[in-house]
KOLVOGU-305801 format. One record per atom (N, C-alpha, C, O): residue in three letters; x, y, z. Coordinates in steps of 0.001 Angstrom, whole numbers, padded with zeros to 6 digits, always signed. Each point is the difference from the previous one (the first is absolute). Example, Ala and Ser with C-alpha at 12.3 -4.5 7.8 and 13.67 -1.06 7.14 Angstrom:
BEGIN
ALA+013190-005690+007800/ALA-000890+001190+000000/ALA+000900+001200+000000/ALA+001036-000019+000665/SER-001386+001069-001385/SER+000820+001190+000060/SER-000770+001090+000730/SER+000509+001108+000169/
END
This chain:
BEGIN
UNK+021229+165933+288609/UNK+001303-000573-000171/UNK+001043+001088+000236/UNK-000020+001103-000547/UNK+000874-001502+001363/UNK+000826+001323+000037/UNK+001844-000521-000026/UNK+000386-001140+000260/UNK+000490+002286-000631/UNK+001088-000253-000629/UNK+000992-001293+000894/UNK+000883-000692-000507/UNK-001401+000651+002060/UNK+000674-000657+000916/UNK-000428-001673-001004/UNK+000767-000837-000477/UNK-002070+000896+000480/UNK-000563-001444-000577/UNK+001198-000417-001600/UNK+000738-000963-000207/UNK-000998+002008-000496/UNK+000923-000306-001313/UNK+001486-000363+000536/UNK+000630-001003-000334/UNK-000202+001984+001205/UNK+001068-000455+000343/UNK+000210-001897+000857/UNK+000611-000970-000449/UNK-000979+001036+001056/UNK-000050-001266+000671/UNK-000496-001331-000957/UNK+000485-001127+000106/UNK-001207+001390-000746/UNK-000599-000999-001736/UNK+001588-000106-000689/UNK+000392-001052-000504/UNK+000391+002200+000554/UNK+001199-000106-001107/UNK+001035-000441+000544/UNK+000903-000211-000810/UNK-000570-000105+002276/UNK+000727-000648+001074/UNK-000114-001032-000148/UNK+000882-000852-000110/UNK-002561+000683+000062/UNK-000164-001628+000357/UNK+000653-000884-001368/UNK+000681-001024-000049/UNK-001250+001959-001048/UNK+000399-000777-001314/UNK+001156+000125-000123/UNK+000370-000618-000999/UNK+000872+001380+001782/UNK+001394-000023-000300/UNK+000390-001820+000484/UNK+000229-000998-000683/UNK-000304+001230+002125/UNK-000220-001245+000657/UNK-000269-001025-000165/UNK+000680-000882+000524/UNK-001608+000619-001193/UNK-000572-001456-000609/UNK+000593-000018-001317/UNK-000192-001092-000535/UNK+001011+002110-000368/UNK+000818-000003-001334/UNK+001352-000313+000309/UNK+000671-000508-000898/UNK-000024+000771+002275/UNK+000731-000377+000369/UNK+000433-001735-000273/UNK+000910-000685-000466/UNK-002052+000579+001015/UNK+000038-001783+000779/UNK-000263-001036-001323/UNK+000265-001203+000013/UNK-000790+001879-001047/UNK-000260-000495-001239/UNK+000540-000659-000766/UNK+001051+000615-000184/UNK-001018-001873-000701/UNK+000875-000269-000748/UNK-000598+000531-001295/UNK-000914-000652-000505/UNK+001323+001741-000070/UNK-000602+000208-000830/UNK+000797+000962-001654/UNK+000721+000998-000010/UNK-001220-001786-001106/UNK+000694+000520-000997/UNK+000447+001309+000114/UNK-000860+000859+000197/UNK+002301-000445-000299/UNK+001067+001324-000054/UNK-000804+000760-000489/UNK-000470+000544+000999/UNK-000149-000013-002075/UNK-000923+000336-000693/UNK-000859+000632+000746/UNK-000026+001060+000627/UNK-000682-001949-000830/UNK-001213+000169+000824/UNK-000048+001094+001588/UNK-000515+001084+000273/UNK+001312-002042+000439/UNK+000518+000720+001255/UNK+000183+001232+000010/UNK-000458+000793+000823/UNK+001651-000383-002432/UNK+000352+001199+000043/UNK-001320+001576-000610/UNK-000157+001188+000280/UNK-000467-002204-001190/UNK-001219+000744-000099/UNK-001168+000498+001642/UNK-000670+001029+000079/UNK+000749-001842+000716/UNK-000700+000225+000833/UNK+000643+000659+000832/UNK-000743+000702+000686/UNK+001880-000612-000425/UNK+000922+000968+001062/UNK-000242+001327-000582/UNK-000755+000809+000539/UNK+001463-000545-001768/UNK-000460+001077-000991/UNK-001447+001136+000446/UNK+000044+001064+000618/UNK-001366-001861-001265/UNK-000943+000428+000435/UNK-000153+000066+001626/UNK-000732+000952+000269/UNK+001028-001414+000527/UNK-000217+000374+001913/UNK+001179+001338-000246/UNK-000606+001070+000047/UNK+001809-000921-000243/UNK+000509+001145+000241/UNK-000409+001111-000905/UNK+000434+001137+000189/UNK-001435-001479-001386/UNK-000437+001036-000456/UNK-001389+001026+000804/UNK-000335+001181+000082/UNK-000055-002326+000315/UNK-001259+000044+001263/UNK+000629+000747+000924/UNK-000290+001180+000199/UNK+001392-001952+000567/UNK+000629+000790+001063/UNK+000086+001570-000004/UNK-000438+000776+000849/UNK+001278-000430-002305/UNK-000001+001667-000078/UNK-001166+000672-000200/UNK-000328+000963+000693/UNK-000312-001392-001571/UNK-001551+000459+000202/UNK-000845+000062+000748/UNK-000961+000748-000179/UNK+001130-001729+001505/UNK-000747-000078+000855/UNK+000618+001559+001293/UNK-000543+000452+001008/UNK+001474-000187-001511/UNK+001279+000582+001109/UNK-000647+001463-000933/UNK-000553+000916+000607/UNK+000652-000905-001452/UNK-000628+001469-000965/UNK-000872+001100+000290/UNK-000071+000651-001043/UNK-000499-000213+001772/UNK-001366+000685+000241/UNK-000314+000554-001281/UNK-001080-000389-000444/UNK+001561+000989-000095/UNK-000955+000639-000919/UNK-000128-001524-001115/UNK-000887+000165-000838/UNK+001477-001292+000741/UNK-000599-000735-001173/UNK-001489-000361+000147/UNK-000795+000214+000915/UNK+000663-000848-002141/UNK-001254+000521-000616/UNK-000516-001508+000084/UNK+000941-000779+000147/UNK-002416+000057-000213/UNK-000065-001459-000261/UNK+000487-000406-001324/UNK+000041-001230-000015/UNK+000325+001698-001041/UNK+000105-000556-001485/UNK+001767+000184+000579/UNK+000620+000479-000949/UNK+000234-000680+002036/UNK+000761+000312-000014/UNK+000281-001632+000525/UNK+000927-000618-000524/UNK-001630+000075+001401/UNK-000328-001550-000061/UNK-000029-000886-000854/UNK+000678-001020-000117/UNK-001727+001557-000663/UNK-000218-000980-001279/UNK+000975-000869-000478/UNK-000480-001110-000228/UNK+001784+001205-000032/UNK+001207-001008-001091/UNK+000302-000780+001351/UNK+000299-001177-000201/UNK-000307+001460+001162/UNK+000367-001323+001339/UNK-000975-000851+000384/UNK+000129-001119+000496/UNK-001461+001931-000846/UNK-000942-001215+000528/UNK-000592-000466-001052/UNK-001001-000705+000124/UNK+001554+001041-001420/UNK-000407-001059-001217/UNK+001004-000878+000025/UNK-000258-001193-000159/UNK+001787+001696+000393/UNK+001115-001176+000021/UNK-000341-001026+001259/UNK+000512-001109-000153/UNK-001190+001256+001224/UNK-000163-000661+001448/UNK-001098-000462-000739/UNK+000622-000861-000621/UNK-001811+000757+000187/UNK-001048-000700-000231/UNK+000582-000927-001220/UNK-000444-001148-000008/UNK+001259+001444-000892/UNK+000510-000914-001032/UNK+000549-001294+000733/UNK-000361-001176-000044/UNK+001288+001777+000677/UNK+001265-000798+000523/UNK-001165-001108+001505/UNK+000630-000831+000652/UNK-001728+000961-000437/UNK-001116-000587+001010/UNK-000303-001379-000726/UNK+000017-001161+000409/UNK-000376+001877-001960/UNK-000255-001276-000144/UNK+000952-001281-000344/UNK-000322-001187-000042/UNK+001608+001801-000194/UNK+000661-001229-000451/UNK+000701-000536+001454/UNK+000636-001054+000031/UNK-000796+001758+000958/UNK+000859-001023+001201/UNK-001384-000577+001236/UNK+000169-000376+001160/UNK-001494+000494-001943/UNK-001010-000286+000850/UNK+000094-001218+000829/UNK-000087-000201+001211/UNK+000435-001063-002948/UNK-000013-001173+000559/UNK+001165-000516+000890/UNK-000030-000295+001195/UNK+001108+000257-002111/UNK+001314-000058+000256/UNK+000432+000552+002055/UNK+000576-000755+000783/UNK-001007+002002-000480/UNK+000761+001301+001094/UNK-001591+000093+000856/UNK-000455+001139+000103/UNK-000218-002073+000383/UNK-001163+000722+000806/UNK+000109+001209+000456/UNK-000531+001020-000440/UNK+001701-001231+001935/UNK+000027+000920+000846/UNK+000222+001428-000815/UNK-000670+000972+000348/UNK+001777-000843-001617/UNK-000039+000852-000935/UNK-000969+000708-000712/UNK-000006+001206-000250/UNK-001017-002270-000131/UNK-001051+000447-000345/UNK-001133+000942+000651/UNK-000795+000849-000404/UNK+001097-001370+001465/UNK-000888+000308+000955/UNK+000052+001638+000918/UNK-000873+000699+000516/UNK+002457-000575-000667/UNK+000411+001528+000047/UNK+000246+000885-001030/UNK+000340+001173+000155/UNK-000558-001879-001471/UNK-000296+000941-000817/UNK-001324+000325-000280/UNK-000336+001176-000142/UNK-000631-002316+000026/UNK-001395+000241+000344/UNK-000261+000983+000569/UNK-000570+000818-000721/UNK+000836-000312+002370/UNK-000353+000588+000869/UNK+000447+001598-000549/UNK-000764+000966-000016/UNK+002024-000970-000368/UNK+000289+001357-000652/UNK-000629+000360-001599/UNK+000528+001017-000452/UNK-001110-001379-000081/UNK-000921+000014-000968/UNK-001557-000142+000407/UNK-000984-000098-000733/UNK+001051+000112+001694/UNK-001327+000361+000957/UNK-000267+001367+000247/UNK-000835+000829-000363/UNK+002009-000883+001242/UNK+000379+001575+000530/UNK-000137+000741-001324/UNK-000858+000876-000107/UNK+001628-001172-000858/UNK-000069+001579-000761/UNK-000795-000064-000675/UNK-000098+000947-000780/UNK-000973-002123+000665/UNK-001544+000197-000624/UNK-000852+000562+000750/UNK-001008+000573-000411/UNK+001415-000717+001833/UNK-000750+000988+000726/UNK+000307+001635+000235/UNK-000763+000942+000209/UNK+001620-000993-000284/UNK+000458+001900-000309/UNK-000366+000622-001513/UNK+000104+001117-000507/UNK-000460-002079+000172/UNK-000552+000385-001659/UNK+000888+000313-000934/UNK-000095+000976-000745/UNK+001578-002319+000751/UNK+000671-000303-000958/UNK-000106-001512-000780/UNK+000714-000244-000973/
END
């Protein structure tokens, strides 16, 4: 998995959060965690436990717009993939 992939996972989920109708809240929690990702991902020296609070807030926030936000779901899925595969 490499940083181009995270990056393009956190695009896609900007994109499809965009198009969303989705509780203020909520939304704003998930923007939150992607730009926390963003700087971390941009970081070289961060660390994986430096991940951790975005992709517990992105796996929280998965399950409540699963049913409701497919396409949403479905790009947050994919980025909670990714950083289970980098070993976050």
């Amino acid at each position: 998995m490499s940083d181009s992939d995270l990056r393009e996972a956190i695009d896609h989920l900007r994109e499809a959060l965009d198009g969303a109708q989705l509780d203020p809240t909520r939304a704003t929690r998930i923007r939150q965690a992607l730009d926390e990702l963003t700087a971390v991902a941009a970081d070289a020296d961060a660390t994986p436990a430096a991940h951790a609070a975005p992709h517990e807030t992105l796996a929280e926030q998965l399950e409540h717009v699963a049913e409701e936000h497919p396409a949403l779901a479905t790009g947050l899925g994919r980025l909670v993939d990714i950083l289970a595969k980098i070993g976050i």
